[in-house]
C-alpha positions as CSV (number, residue, x, y, z in Angstrom):
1,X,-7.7,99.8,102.2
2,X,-7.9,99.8,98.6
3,X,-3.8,101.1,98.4
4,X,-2.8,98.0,101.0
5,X,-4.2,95.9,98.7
6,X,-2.5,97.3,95.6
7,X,1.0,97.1,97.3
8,X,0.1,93.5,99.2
9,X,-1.0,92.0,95.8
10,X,2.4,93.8,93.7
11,X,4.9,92.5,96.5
12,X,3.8,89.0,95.8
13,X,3.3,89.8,92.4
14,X,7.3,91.0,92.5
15,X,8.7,87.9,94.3
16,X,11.1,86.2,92.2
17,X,11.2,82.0,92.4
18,X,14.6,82.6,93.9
19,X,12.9,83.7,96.8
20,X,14.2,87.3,97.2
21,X,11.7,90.1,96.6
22,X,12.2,92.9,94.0
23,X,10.7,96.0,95.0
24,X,7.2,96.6,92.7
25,X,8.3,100.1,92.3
26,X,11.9,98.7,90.6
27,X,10.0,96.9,88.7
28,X,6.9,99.2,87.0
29,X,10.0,101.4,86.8
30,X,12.1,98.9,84.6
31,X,9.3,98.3,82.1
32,X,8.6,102.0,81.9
33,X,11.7,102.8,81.0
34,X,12.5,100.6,78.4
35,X,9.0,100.7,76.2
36,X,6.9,98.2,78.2
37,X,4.5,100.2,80.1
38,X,3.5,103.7,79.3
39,X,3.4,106.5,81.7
40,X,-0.4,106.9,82.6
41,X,-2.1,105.6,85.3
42,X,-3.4,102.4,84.5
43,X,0.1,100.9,84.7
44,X,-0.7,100.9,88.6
45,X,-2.5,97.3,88.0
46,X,-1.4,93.5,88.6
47,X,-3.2,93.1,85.1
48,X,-0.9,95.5,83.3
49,X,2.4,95.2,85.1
50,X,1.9,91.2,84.6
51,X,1.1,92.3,80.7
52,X,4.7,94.7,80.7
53,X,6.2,91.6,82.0
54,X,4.7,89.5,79.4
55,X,5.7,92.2,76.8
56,X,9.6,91.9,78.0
57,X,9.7,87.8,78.1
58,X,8.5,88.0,74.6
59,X,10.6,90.7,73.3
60,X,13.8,88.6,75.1
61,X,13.0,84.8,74.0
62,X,12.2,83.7,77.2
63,X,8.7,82.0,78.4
64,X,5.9,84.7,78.5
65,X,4.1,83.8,82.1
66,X,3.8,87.5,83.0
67,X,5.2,86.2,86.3
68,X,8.5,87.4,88.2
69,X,9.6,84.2,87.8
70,X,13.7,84.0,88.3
71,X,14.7,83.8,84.6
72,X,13.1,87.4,84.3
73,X,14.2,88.6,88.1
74,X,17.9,87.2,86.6
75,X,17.5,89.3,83.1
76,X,15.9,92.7,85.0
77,X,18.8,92.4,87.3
78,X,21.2,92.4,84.7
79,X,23.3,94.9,82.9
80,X,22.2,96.2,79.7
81,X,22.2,99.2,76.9
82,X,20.5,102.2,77.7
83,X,18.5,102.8,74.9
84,X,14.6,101.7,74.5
85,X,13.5,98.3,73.7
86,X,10.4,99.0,71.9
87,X,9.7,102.4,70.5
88,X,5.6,103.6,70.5
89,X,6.7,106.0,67.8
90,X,9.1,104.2,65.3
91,X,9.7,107.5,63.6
92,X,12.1,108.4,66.9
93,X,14.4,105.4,65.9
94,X,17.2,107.4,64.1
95,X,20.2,105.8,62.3
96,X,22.9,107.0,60.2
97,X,22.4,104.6,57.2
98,X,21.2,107.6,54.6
99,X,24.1,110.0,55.8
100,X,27.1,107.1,54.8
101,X,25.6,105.8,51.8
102,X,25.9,108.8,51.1
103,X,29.2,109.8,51.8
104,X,30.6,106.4,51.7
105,X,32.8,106.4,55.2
106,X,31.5,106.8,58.5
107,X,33.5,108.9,60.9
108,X,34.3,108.9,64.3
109,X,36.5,110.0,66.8
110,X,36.9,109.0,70.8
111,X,36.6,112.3,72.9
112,X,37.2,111.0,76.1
113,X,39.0,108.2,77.0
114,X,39.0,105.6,80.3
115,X,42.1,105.4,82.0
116,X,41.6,102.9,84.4
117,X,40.8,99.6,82.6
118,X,42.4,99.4,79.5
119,X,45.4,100.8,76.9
120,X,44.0,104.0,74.8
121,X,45.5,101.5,71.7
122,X,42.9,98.7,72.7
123,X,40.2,101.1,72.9
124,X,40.5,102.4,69.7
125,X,41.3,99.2,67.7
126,X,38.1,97.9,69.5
127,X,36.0,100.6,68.8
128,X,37.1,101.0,64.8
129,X,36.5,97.0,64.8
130,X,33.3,96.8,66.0
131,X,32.3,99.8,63.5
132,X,33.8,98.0,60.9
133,X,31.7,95.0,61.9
134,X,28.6,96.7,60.4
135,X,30.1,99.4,57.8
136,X,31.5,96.5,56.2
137,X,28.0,95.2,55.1
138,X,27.6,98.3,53.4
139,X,30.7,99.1,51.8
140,X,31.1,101.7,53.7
141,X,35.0,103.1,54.9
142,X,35.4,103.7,59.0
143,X,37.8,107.1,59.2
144,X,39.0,108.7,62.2
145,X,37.9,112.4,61.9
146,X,38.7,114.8,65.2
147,X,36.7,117.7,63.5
148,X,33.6,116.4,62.9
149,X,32.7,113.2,63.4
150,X,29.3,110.7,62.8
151,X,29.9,108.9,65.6
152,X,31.5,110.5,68.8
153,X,33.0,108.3,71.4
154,X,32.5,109.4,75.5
155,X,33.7,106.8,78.4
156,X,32.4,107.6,81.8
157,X,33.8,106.6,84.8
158,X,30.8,106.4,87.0
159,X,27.7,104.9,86.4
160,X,24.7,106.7,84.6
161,X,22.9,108.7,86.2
162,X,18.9,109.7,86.2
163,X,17.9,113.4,87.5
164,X,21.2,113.7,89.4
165,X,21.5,110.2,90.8
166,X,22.8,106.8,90.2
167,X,21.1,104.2,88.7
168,X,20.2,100.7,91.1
169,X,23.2,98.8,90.6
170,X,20.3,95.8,89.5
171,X,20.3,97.3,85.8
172,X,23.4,99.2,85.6
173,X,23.4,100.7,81.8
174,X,26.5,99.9,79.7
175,X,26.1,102.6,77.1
176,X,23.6,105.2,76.2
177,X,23.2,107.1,72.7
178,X,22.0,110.3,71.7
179,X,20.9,111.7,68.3
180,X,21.6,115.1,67.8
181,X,22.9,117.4,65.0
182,X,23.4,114.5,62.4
183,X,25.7,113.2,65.2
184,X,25.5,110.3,67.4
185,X,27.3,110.3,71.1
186,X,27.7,107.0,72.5
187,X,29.0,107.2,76.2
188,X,29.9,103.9,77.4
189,X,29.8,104.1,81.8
190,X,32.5,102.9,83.9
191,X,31.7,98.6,83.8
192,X,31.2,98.6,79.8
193,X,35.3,98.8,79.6
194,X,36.3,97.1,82.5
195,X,37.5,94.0,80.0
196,X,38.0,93.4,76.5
197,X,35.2,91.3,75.7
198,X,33.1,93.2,77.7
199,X,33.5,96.6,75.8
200,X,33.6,94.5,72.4
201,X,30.0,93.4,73.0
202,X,28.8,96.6,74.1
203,X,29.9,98.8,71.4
204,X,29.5,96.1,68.7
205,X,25.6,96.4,69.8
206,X,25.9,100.0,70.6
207,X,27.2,100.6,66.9
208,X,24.0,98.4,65.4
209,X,22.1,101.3,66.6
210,X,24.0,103.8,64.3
211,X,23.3,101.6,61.8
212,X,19.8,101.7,62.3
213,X,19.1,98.3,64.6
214,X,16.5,98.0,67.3
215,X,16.8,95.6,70.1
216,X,16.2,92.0,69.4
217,X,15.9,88.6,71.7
218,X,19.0,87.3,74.1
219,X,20.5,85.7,71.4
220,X,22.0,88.1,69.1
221,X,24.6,91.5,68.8
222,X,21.6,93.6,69.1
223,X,20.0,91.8,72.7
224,X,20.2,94.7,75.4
225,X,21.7,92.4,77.8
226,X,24.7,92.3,78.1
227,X,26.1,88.3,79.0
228,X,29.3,87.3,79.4
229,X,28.5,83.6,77.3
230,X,27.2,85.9,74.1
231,X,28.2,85.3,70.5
232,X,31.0,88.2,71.2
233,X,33.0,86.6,73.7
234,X,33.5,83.2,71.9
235,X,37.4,82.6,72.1
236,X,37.2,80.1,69.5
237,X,39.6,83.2,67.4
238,X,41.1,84.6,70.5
239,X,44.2,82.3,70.6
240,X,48.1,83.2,71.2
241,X,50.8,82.2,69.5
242,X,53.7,79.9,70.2
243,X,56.1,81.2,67.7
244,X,56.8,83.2,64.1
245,X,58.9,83.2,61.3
246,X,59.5,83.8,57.4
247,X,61.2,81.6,55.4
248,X,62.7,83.9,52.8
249,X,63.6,81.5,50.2
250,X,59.9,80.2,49.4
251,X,58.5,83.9,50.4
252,X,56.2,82.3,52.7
253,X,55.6,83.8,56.6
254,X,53.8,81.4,59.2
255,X,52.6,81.8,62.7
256,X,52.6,79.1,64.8
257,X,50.1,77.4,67.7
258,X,52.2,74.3,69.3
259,X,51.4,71.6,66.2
260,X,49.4,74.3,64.1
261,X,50.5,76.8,61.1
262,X,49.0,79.3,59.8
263,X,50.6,80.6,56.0
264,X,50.1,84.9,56.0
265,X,48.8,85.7,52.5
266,X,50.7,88.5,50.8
267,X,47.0,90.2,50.0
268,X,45.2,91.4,51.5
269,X,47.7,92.0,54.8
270,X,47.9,89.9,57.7
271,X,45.0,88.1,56.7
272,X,46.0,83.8,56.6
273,X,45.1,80.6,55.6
274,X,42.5,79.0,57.5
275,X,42.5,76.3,58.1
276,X,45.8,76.0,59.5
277,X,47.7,72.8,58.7
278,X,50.0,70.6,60.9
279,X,53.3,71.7,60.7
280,X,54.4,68.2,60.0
281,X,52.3,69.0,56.7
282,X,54.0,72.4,56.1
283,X,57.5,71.1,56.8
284,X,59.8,67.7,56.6
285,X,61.8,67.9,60.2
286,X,60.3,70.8,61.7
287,X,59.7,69.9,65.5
288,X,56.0,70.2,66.7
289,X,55.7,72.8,70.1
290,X,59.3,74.9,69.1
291,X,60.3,77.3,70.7
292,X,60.4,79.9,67.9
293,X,62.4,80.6,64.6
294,X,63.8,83.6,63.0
295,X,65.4,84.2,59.6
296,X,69.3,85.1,60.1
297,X,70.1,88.6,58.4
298,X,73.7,86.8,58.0
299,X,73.0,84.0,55.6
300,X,69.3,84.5,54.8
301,X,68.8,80.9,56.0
302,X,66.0,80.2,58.6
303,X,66.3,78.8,62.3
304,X,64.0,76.6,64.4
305,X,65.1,76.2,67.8
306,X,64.1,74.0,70.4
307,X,64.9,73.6,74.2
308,X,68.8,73.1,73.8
309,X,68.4,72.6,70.2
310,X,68.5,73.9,66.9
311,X,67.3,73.0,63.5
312,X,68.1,75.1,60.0
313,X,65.9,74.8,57.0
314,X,67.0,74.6,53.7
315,X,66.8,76.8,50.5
316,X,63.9,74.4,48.9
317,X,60.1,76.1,48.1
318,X,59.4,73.8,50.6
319,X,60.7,74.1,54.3
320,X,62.9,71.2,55.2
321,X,65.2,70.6,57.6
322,X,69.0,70.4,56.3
323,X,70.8,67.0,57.0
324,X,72.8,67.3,59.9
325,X,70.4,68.8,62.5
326,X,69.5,68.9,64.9
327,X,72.6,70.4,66.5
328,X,73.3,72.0,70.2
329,X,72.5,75.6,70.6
330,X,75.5,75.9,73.2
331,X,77.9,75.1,69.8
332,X,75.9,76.6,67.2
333,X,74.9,79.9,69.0
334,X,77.9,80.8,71.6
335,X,76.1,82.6,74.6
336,X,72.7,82.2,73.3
337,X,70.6,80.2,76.4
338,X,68.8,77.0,75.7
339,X,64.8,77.4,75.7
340,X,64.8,80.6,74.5
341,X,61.0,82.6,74.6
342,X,61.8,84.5,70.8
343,X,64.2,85.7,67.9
344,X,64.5,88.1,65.2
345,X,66.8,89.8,63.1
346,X,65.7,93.8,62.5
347,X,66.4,95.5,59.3
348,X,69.5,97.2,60.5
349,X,70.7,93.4,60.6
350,X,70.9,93.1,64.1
351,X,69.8,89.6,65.7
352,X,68.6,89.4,69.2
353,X,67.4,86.3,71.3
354,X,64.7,86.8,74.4
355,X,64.5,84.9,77.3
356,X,62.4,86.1,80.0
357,X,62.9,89.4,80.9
358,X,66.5,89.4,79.2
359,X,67.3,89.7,75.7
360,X,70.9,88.9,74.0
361,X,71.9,90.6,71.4
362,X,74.2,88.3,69.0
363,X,77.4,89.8,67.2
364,X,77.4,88.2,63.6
365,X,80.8,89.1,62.5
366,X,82.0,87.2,65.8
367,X,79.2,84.7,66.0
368,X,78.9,85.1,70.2
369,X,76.1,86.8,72.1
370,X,77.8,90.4,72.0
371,X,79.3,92.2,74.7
372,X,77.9,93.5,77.8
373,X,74.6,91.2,77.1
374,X,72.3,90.0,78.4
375,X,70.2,93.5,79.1
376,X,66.6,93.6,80.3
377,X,64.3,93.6,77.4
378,X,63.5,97.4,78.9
379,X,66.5,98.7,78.9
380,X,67.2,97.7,75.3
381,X,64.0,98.3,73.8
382,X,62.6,101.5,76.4
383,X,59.4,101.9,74.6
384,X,58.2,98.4,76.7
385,X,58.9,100.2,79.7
386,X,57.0,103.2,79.5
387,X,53.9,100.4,77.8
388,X,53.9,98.5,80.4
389,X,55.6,95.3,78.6
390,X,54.8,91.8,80.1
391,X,57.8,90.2,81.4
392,X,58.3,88.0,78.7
393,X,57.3,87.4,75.1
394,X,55.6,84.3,73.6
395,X,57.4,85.2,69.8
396,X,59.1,87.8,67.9
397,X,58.5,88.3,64.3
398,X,59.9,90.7,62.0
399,X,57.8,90.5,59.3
400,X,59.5,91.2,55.7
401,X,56.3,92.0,53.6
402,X,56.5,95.8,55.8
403,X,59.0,95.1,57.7
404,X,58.1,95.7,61.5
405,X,58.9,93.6,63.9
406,X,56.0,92.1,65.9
407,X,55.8,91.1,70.1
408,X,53.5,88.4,70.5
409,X,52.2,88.0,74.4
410,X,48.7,86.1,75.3
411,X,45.9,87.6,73.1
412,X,48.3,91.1,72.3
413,X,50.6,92.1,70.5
414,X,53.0,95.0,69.7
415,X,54.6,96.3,66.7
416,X,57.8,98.4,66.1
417,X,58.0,100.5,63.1
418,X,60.3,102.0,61.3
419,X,58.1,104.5,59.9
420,X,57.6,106.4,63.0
421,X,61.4,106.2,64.6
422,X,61.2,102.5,65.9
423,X,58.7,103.5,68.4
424,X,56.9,100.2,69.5
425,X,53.3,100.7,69.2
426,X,50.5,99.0,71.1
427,X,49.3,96.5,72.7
428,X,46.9,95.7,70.3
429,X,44.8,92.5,70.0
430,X,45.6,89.5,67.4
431,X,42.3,88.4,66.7
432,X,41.4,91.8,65.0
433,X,44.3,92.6,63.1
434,X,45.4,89.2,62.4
435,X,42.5,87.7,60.1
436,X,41.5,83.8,60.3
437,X,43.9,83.3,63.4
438,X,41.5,80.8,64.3
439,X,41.1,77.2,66.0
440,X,39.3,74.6,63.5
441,X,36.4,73.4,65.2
442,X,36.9,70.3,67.2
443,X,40.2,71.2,67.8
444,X,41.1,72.5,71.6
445,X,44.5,74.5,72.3
């Protein structure tokens, strides 16, 4: 009688406002797991479940009823890190912060990749961000190191497991880390790289623990929930571009957002000027929402064009719009299409308009779109087939100060280099490489 009791008084105790029950044993299991209950027997109690509860609501920054209420049914159902929120024996809580002081560079190295959700470039430019995102506070170097590493990298493609079987999907775990040998592994399961922001939230809080963080509320890198509406998924610096150029004579580079310009600072690389300033600030003629512009390796003079037009600036320090244009692309550009996507000329001199999937390479000795063009954009440039190239690009940029040439598309981009054979490298994302790409506030693009 005594045990039908116990179970009748946990079910209700275990019936979420939402109306749905949670099973009792889900939940003495949850708060065991993560620090809230111990493991001896007096956790079988409405009194001390309702106190692990109470223990969890405070630890997350919710209201502390010690009741199932659906705020806490939402938050146990949720995804979150694997690792303990609160620790009985705080000298368990390891950290690598007296190693890299130390040594002054943290290394790492990704041992196993995913394949399913996302480039192996992304991956690694996320992971070496969000280790940056802490190292930097310390003044500390992040360094790739395949022999022996601080931090070792594992994706799973499963969910974890616990003694041989999966988890409830009702808190799957994200990532997991273990200590061992000076050596942290952090395996990040199947769902923790399913998207970008996703796997930038989870290893930017997964990383706080190398560095020696515990688990705080909801409302910071280091909550173990992982939300979708958290500080890491603000998009208020995850922004494409509309178009790029360099304007040789003034030695000034700009990308562009529709009415917006950003001015790239020569030092410290690809970092720019924020805010960004209207382009009817930046230049005298300069259309708002063109289509892109490219300096010409012919003349050295710069080119805006817009839908069937085109505009050249002048030699000034200060971008402005000869007299005489705007002029027709058809008679200024033989064979080039009107509302064109992108331009560039590469260091070899060679100038090439996109435009869709098809790109036209311009002779400038004859001044016409050259022979046998247009060519799809993979069958000129191959790399973008094997990569997976969208069909079409947003802007083009060769960029003088190293001179690669960049392919802008939504939030990625993709870089050919002349150092390694004019392979085109990537995608990679803008917002990490491309410092203070950002929309002022108030603004909405």
């Amino acid at each position: 009688m005594a045990l039908l009791c116990y179970a009748y008084v946990l079910l209700v105790c275990c019936i979420g406002a939402s109306g749905r029950a949670t099973p009792a044993a889900a939940v003495i299991d949850y708060l065991r797991t993560y620090g809230y209950l111990t493991d001896d027997g007096i956790n079988k109690s409405e009194e001390i479940t309702s106190l692990g509860l109470t223990k969890f609501q405070t630890k997350m920054g919710i209201i502390a009823n010690g009741k199932l209420d659906s705020i806490t049914e939402n938050l146990i159902h949720s995804p979150r890190c694997g690792e303990r929120d609160i620790y009985p024996d705080k000298t368990k809580v390891r950290s690598l912060i007296e190693k890299i002081s130390k040594t002054g560079e943290v290394r790492y190295k990704i041992e196993e990749w995913t394949t399913k959700w996302l480039p192996r470039t992304i991956q690694n430019q996320t992971i070496y961000n969000m280790l940056k995102l802490w190292a930097d506070d310390l003044a500390v170097k992040v360094v790739w190191s395949p022999t022996k590493p601080d931090v070792n990298i594992v994706f799973r493609p499963g969910k974890k497991r616990r003694n041989g079987i999966h988890i409830a999907s009702k808190y799957d775990v994200f990532s997991e880390l273990n200590f061992q040998d000076d050596m942290f592994t952090v395996t990040f399961y199947s769902k923790a790289a399913q998207s970008l922001n996703i796997l930038t939230r989870t290893s930017a809080h997964a990383f706080g623990h190398v560095f020696g963080h515990e688990h705080t509320n909801l409302y910071s890198i280091m909550s173990p929930i992982i939300r979708s509406d958290d500080i890491m998924s603000h998009r208020k610096c995850e922004i494409s571009i509309t178009a790029a150029f360099s304007h040789v004579n003034s030695g000034t580079s700009y990308l562009i957002k529709e009415d917006m310009a950003w001015k790239i600072l020569e030092e410290p690389t690809y970092t720019l000027v924020y805010p960004p300033v209207k382009i009817s600030e930046m230049s005298q003629g300069v259309p708002d929402n063109f289509d892109d512009a490219f300096t010409w390796g012919k003349n050295w003079r710069t080119y805006i064009f817009k839908g069937s037009s085109y505009y050249r600036l002048g030699s000034d320090s200060r971008p402005v719009v000869d007299e005489g244009y705007p002029q027709p692309i058809a008679e200024g550009w033989p064979g080039v299409p009107d509302d064109i996507d992108a331009a560039f000329t590469d260091r070899n001199m060679t100038t090439y308009f996109f435009k869709g999937e098809l790109t036209y390479k311009y002779d400038d000795e004859e001044e016409r779109v050259a022979d046998g063009y247009p060519k799809r954009i993979s069958d000129e440039f191959g790399d973008f087939k094997k990569l997976a190239s969208p069909g079409h690009f947003d802007a083009v940029f060769h960029y003088y100060m190293d001179d690669a040439v960049y392919f802008y598309k939504g939030l990625y981009y993709w870089k050919m280099d002349r150092y390694n054979g004019n392979a085109i490298l990537g995608p990679f994302i803008i917002k990490y490489d491309w410092k203070n790409l950002c929309i002022p506030d108030g603004d909405v693009f």
